[in-house]
LUMLUM-70805 format. One line per 4 residues: number of its first residue (from 1); their letters; for each residue x, z, y of C-alpha. Coordinates in nm, 4 decimals. Each point is the difference from the previous one (the first is absolute). Layout:
LUMLUM-70805
NUM) a) X/Z/Y  ...;
END
This chain:
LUMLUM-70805
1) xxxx) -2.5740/-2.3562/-0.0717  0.3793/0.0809/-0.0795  0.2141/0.1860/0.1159  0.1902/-0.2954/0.1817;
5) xxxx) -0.2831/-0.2100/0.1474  -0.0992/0.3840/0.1378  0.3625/0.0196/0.1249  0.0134/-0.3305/0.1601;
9) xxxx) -0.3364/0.0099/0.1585  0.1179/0.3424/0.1793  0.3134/-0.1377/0.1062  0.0791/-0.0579/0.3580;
13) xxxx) 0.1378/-0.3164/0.1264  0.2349/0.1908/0.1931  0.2870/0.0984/-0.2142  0.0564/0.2880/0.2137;
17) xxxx) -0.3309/0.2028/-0.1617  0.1990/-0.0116/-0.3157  0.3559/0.1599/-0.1194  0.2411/-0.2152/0.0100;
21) xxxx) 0.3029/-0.0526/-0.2573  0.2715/0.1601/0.2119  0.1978/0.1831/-0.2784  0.2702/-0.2039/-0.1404;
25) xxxx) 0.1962/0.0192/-0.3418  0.2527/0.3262/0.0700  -0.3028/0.1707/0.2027  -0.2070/-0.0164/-0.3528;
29) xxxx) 0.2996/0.1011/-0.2120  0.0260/0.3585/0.1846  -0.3351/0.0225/0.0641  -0.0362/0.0314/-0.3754;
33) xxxx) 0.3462/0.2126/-0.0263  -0.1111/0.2132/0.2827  -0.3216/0.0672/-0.2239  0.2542/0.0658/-0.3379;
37) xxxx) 0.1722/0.2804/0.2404  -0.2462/0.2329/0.1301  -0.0451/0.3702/0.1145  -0.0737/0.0655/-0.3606;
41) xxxx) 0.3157/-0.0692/-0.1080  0.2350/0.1655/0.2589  -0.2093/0.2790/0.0834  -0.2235/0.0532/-0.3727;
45) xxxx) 0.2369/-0.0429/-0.2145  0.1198/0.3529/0.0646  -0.3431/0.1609/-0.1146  -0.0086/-0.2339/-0.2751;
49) xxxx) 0.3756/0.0216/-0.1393  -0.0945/0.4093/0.0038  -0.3465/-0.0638/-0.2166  0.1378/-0.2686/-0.2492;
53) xxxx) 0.4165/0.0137/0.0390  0.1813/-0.2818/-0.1754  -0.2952/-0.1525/-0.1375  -0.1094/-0.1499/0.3594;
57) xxxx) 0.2286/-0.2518/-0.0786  -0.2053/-0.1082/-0.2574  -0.3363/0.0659/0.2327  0.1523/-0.2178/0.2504;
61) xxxx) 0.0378/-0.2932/-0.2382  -0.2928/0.0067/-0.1601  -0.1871/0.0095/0.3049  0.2092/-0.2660/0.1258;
65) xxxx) -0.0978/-0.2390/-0.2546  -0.3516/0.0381/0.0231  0.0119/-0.0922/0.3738  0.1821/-0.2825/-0.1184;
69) xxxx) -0.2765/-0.1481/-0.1824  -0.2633/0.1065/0.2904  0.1795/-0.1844/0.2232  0.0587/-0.3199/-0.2061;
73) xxxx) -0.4014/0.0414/-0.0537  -0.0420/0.0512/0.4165  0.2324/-0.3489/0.0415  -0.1779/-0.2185/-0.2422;
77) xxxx) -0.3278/0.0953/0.1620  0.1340/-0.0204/0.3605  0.1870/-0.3229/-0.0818  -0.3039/-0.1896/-0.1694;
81) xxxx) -0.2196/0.0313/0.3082  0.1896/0.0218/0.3456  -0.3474/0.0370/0.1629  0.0499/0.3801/-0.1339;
85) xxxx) 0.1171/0.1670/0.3087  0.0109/0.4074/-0.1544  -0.1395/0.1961/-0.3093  -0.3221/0.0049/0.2088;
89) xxxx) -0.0790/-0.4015/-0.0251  0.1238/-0.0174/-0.3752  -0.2114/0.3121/-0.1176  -0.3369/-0.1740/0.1985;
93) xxxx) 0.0801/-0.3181/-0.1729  0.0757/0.1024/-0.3813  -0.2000/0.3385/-0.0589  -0.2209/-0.0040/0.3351;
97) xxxx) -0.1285/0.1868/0.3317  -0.0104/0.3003/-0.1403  0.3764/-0.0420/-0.1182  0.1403/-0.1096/0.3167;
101) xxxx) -0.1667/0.2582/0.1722  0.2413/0.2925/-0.2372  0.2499/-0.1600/-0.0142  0.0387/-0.0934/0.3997;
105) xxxx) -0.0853/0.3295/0.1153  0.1778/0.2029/-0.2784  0.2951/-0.1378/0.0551  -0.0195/0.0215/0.3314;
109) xxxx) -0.0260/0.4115/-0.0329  0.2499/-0.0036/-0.2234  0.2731/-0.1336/0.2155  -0.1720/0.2412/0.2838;
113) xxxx) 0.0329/0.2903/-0.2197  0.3807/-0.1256/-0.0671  0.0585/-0.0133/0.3505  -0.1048/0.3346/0.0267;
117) xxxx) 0.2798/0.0790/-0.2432  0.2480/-0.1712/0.1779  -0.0438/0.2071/0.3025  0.0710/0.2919/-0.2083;
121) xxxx) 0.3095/-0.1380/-0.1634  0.1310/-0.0528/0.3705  -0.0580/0.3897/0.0838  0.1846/0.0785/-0.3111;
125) xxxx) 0.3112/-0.2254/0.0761  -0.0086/0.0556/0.3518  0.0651/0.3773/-0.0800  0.3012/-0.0729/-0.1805;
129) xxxx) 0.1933/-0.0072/0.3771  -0.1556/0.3493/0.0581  0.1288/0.3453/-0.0395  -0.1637/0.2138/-0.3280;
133) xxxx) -0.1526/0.2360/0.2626  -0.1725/-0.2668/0.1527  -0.3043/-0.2037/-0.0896  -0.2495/-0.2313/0.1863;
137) xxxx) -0.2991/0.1289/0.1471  -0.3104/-0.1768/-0.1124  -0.0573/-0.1163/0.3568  0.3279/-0.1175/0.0071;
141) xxxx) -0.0372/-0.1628/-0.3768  -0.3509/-0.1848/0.1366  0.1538/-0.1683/0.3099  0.3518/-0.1462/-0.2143;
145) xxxx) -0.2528/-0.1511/-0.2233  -0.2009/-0.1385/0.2538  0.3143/-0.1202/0.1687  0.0994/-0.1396/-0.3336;
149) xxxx) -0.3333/-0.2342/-0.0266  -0.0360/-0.0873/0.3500  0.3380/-0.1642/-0.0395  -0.0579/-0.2022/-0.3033;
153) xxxx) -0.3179/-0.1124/0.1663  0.1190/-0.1881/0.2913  0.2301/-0.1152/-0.2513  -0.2486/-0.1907/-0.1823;
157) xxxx) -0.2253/-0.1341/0.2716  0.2792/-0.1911/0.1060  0.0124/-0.3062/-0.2466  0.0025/0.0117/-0.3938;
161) xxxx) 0.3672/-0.1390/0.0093  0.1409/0.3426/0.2061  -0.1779/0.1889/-0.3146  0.1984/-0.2344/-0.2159;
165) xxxx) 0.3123/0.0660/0.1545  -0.0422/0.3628/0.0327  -0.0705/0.0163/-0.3897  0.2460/-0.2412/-0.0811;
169) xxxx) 0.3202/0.2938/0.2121  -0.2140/0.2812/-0.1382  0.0578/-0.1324/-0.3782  0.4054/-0.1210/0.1002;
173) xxxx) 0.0405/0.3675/0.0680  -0.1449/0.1582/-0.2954  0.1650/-0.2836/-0.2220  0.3231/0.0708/0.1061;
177) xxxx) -0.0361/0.4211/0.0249  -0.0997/-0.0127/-0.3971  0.3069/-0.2489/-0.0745  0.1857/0.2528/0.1593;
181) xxxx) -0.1077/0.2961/-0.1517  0.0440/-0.1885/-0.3169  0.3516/-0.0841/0.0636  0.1170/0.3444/0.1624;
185) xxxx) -0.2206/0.1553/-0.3379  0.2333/-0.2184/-0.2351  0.2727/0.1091/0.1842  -0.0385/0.3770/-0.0570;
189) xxxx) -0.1090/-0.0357/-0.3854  0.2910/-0.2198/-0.0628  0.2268/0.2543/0.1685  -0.1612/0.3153/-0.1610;
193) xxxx) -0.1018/0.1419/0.3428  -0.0407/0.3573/0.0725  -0.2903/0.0777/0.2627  0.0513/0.3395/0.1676;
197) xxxx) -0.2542/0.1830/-0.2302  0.2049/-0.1169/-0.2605  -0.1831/-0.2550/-0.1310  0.2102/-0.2909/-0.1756;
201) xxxx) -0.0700/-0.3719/-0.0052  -0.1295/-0.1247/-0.2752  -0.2277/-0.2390/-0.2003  -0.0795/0.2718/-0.2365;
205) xxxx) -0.1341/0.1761/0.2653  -0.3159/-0.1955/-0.1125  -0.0230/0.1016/-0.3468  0.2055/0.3312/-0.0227;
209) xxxx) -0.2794/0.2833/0.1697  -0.2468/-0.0148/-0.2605  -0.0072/-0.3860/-0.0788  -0.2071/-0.3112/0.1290;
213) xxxx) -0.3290/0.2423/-0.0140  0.1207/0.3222/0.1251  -0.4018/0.0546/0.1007  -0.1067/-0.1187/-0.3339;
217) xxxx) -0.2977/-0.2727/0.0049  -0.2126/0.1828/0.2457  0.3030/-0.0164/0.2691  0.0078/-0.4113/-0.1024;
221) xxxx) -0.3543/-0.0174/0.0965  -0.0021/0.1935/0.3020  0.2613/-0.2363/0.1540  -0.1634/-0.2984/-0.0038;
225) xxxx) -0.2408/0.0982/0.2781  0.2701/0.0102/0.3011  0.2067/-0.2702/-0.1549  -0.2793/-0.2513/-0.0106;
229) xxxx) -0.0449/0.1088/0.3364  0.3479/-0.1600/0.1046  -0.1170/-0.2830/-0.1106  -0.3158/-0.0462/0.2743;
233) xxxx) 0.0852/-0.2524/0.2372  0.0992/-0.3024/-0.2742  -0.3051/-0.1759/0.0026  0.1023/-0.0293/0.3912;
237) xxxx) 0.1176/-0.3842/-0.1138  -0.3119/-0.0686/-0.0893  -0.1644/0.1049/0.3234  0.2525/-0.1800/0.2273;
241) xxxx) 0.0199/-0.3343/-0.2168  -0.3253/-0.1172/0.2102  0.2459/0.0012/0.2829  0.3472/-0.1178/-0.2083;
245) xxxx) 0.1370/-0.3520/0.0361  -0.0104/-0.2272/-0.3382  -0.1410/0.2541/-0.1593  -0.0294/-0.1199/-0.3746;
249) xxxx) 0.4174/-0.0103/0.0483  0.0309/0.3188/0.1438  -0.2520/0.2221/-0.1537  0.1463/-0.0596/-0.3498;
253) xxxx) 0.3637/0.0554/0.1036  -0.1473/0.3176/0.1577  -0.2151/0.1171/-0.2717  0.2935/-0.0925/-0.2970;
257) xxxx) 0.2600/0.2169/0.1596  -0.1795/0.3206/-0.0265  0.1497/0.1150/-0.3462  0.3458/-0.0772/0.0913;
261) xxxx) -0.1127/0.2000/0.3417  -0.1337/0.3135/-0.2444  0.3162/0.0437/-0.2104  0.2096/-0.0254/0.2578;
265) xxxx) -0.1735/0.2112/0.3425  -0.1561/0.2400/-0.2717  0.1479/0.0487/-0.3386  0.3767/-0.0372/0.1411;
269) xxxx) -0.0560/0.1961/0.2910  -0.1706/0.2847/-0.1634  0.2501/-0.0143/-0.3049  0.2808/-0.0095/0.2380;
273) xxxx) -0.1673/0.3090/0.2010  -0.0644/0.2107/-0.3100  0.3691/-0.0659/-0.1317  0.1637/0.1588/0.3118;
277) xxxx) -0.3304/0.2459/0.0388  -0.1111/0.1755/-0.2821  -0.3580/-0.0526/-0.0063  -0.0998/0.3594/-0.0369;
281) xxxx) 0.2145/0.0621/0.2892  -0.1930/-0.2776/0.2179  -0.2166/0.1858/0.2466  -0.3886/-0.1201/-0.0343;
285) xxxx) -0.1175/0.0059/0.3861  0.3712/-0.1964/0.1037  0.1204/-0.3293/-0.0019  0.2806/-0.0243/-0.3218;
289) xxxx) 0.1101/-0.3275/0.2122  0.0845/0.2708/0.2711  0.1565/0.2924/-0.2335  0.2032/-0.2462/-0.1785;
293) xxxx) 0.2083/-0.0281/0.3099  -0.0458/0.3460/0.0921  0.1380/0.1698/-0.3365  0.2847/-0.2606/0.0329;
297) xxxx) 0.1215/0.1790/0.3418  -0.0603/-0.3057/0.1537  -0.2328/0.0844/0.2714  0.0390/-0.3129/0.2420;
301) xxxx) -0.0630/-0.2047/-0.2707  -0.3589/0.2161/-0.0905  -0.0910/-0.0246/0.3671  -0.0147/-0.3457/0.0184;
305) xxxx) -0.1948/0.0145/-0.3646  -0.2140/0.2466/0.1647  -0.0352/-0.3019/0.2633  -0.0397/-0.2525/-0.2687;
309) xxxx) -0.2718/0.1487/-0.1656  -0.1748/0.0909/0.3412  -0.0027/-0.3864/0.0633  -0.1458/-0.0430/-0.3474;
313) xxxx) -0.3221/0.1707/0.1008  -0.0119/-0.1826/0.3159  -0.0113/-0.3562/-0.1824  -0.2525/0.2080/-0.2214;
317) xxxx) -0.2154/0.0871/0.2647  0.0918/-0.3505/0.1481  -0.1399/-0.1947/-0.3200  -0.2833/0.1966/0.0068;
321) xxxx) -0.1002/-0.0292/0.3551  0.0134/-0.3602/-0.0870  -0.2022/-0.0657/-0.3049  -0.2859/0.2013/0.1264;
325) xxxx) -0.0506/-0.1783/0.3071  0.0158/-0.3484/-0.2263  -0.2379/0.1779/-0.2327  -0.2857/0.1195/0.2313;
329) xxxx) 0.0603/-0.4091/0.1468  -0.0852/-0.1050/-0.3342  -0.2995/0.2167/-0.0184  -0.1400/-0.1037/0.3509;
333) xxxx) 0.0038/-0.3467/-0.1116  -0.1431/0.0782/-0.3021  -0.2834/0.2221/0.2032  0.0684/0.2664/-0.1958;
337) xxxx) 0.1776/0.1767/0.3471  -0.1257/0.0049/0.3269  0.0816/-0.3634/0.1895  0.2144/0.1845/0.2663;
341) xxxx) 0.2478/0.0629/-0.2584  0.0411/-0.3939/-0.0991  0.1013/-0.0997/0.3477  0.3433/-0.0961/0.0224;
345) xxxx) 0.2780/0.0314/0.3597  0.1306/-0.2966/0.1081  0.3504/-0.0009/-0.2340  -0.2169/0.0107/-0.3028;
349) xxxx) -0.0849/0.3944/-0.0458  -0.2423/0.1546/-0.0863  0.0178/0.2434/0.2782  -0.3081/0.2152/-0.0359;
353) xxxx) 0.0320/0.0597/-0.3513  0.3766/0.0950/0.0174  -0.0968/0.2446/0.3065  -0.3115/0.1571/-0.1659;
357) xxxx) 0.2144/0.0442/-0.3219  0.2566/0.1580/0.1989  -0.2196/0.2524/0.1607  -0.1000/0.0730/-0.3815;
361) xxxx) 0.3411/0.0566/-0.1255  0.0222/0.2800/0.2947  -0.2086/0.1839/-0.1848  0.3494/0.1171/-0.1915;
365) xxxx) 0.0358/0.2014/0.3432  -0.3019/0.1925/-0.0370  0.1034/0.0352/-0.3977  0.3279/0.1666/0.1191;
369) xxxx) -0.1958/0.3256/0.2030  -0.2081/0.0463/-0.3621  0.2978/-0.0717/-0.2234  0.3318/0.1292/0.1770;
373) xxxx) 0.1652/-0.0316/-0.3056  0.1529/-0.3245/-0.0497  0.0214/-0.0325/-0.3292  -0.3336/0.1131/-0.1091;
377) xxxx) -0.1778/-0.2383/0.2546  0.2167/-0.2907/-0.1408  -0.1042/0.0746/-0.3492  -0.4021/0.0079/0.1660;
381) xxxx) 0.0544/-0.2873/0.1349  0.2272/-0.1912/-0.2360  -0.2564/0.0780/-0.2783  -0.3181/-0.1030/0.1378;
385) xxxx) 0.1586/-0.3201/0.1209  0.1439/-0.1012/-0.3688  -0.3653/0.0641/-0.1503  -0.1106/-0.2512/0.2633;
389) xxxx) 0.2824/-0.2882/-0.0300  -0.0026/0.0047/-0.3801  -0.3632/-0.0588/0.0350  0.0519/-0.2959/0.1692;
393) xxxx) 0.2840/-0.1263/-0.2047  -0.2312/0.0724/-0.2953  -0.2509/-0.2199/0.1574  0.2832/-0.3004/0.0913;
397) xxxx) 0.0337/0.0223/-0.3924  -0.3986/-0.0558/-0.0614  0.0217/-0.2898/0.3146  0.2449/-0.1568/-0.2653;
401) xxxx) -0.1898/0.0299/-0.2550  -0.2954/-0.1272/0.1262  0.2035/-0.3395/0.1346  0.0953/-0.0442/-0.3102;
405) xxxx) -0.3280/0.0122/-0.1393  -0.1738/-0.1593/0.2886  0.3119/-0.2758/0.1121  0.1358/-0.1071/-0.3293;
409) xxxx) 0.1331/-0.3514/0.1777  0.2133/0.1618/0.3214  0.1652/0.2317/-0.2852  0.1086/-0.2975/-0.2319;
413) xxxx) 0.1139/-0.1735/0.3489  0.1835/0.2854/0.1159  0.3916/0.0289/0.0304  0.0358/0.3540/0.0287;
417) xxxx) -0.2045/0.1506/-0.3427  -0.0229/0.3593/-0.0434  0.1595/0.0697/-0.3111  -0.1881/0.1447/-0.2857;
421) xxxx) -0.3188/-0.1199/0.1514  -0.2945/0.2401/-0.0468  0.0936/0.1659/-0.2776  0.2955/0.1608/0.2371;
425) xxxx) -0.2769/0.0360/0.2311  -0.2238/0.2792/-0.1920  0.3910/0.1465/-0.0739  0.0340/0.0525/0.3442;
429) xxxx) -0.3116/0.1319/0.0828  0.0005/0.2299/-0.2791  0.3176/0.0919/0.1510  -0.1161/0.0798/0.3326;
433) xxxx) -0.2918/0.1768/-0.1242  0.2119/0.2286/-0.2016  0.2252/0.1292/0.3666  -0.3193/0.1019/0.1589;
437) xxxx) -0.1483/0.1301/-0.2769  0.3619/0.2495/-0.0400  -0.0627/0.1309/0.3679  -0.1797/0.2844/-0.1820;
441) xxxx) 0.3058/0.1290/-0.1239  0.1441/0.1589/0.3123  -0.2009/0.2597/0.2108  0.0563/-0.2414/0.3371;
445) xxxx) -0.0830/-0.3553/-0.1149  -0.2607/0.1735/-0.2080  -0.1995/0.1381/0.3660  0.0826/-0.3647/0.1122;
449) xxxx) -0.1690/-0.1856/-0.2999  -0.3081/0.2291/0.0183  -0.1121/-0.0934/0.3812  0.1072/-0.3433/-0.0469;
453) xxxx) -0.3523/-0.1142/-0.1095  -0.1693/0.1366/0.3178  0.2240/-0.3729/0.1190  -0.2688/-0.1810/-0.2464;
457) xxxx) -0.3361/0.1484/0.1472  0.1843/-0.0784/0.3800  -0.0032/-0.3645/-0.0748  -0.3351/0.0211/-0.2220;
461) xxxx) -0.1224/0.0919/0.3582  0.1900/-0.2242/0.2287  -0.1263/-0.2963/-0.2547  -0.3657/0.1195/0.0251;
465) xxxx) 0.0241/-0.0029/0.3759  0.1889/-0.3110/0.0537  -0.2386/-0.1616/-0.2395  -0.3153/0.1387/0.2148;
469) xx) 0.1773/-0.0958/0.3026  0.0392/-0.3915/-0.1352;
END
């Protein structure tokens, strides 16, 4: 039996046991911006600027245009079979159980585990308003975070539109802070700025403290593991298209813009940033969004940066909150989750999932009384959840290759071709590959990418069970 007959047999007559196509052209085009702009970027690329300098412009694009052709691979496969409701249904149908089983559950950690990072981006920015003598206590960190996800959670068992919307303002507001930042970086490079340390403006900043690889190739390589980390959260277009309007007009629209999206949100930015900021002045565990404004002397300007980047995690935490609720609903149908989880509220949610993932992500709370320091449990965190996304994307790139193999007519039919075809395919998987396998370079990812496998023989167990069970 196939994958649709199975889907159509299961399906309800009442369209109210399935999601519903609520999100309309501008709520997809943020959703996918909002995923271009993450936590990575505004509060990683300080760490990463300090372990690569200048040549994270480089990182950035390079990573960039490998998520470019993941994501034209994601919308051809999403777009030839509109029955596929998640990464969950298209991994049962193309590889098998086995596959849908990873790939729902590990990405459903991974945006847990992100979650978890989020919260402690929040305690970092949120100390920004305090005095140096002071600090949160832990108890004080654990019930802000909790306050953090309880919020987003009513949010989203509302209706799918209100997570739309609240995306879609999210995204206006970091759109317009980077323009900004672009425009008032120009501004002081074209005037030859002095900041008060006596730093000048300028775009040979970027080239003029030991070159494009001040840290040599090992620096290069060490980058790439929090700047692929910015990029979590893209593949969110491909999770919400099952409940986008017209999607084989939006999704491409969405998907084709990313590049344009890249260069400008992360090569400008950062270029602009390391032009009025020296990179080996940038401070690793702060926001350079933030500093550029401070070392200015502009300091109303940094707090509402400081406020900018704090609503960045938030639509983070936000997307995240989102996807793994939709996930665990695509595993429930599937009966690869318990049934509980599959049930959806009357406006369309699935409101057990979203709650149980919720109480998951406050796990970050408990996180913050082991790991007081910020920084190092972001890194923990940020790690272990890039080993498990690129997993998944690496396994979106075998789904495509096994369409193409196994559906040879829906790709000659389709209108949105990935370009390069398979042969870009083993590229980018080679590609992802290689940024887990350079985790080993740095002492933190390294303790990350060791326990990672104790993931593999968790599901190995859960599959056992769940297959004793059926």
């Amino acid at each position: 039996m196939s994958f649709n007959e199975l889907n159509d047999i299961n399906a309800p007559d009442d369209s109210i046991h399935e999601l519903q196509r609520n999100l309309h052209n501008r709520h997809l085009q943020l959703i996918a911006i909002g995923g271009a702009i993450g936590t990575g970027l505004f509060m990683g690329s300080g760490k990463t600027i300090s372990l690569a300098g200048p040549s994270i412009l480089l990182i950035y694009f390079i990573i960039g245009i490998m998520v470019f052709f993941l994501m034209r691979a994601l919308g051809e496969l999403l777009l030839s079979n509109l029955n596929y409701k998640s990464f969950v249904d298209m991994s049962y149908d193309l590889i098998g159980p086995k596959a849908g089983f990873y790939v729902g559950w590990t990405y459903w950690v991974g945006w847990v585990l992100t979650g978890m990072a989020d919260l402690t981006a929040v305690i970092n920015y949120l100390t920004f308003w305090l005095p140096p003598d002071m600090q949160f206590t832990p108890a004080g960190q654990a019930l802000i975070s909790a306050g953090c996800v309880l919020f987003l959670m009513l949010l989203n068992l509302l209706t799918v539109r209100l997570f739309g919307e609240t995306e879609f303002w999210f995204a206006i507001v970091k759109i317009v802070a980077i323009i900004a930042l672009i425009c008032a970086g120009a501004y002081m490079v074209f005037t030859g700025y002095h900041s008060p340390n006596g730093d000048v403006a300028s775009l040979s900043n970027i080239w003029a403290h030991g070159g494009i690889f001040p840290k040599g190739v090992e620096g290069f390589l060490a980058g790439f593991q929090i700047a692929i980390f910015a990029f979590i959260g893209v593949e969110l277009v491909g999770t919400s298209a099952a409940e986008a309007k017209d999607p084989h007009i939006n999704l491409p629209k969405a998907v084709n813009a990313i590049p344009v999206r890249v260069i400008l949100f992360y090569v400008l930015s950062l270029t602009v940033v390391m032009s009025v900021i020296p990179w080996n002045h940038v401070i690793p565990n702060k926001s350079p969004f933030v500093e550029l404004f401070l070392m200015a002397g502009i300091p109303t300007a940094a707090v509402i940066m400081n406020l900018v980047v704090l609503s960045s995690v938030m639509s983070s935490m936000n997307s995240g909150i989102f996807s793994t609720s939709r996930m665990l609903y695509g595993l429930a149908k599937d009966g690869q989750a318990p049934k509980t989880l599959g049930k959806l509220s009357k406006s369309a949610v699935p409101a057990n999932g979203l709650m149980f993932s919720c109480a998951c992500i406050m796990g970050g709370a408990i996180l913050q009384f082991f790991v007081p320091d910020t920084i190092t449990a972001f890194t923990l965190a940020t790690t272990l959840s890039v080993i498990l996304f690129v997993s998944v994307w690496i396994l979106i790139m075998v789904n495509y290759i096994r369409y193409r193999k196994l559906r040879p007519e829906l790709h000659e039919k389709s209108t949105f071709k990935m370009p390069g075809g398979v042969f870009m395919s083993y590229v980018v998987i080679a590609f992802f590959i290689f940024t887990i396998g350079i985790l080993v370079l740095e002492p933190d990812t390294r303790q990350s990418l060791l326990i990672s496998p104790l993931w593999l023989l968790i599901l190995a167990i859960g599959y056992m069970f769940k297959k004793k069970k059926a």
